[in-house]
C-alpha positions, 0 to 999 in steps of 0.5 A: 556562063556568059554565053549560056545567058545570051542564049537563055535570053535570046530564046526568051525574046521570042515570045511575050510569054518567054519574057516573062518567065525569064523575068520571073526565074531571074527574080527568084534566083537574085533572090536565092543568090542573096540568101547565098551570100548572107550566108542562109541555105537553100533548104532554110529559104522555104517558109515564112522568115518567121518560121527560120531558124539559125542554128548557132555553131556548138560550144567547144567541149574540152575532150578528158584530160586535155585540161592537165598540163605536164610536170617537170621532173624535179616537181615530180621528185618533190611531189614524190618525196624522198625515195628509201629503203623500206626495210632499214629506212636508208636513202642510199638504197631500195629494199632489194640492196639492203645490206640487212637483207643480205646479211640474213640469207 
């Protein structure tokens, strides 16, 4: 890089004219370099300042569901209540172990 500005500059020394525009051209890319580092793109630097526009980054959208958190077992079985037989109405079994069941077929 260094070697390739001795150059530029050492071509633009002939001439009052190459001086110049050296001169002109490093101006102009101090300037776009400074914008750079403020963090203003080279597409935004055309224009008035007054005609700039800064466009803020965009809020975080919570994607559906992520909102939820995971319940435990036990706290389901509570939610879920107490599991019986539909037919006679015991905890110790489901309709498919009914002894009444049974007893009928």
């Amino acid at each position: 890089m260094s070697r390739l500005a001795s150059d530029v500059i050492e071509h633009a020394l002939m001439s009052e004219e190459g001086c110049e525009l050296l001169s002109n051209n490093l101006n102009d890319t101090r300037v776009m370099l400074k914008l750079l580092n403020d963090g203003i793109g080279p597409s935004e630097v055309g224009g008035s300042s007054s005609q700039t526009r800064y466009l803020k980054d965009a809020k975080r959208v919570t994607h559906k569901g992520s909102s939820k958190r995971v319940k435990g077992a036990k706290e389901t079985r509570m939610e879920r209540g107490i599991r019986h037989c539909q037919q006679c109405g015991q905890t110790s079994h489901d309709i498919r172990r009914c002894p009444r069941m049974a007893n009928t077929s």
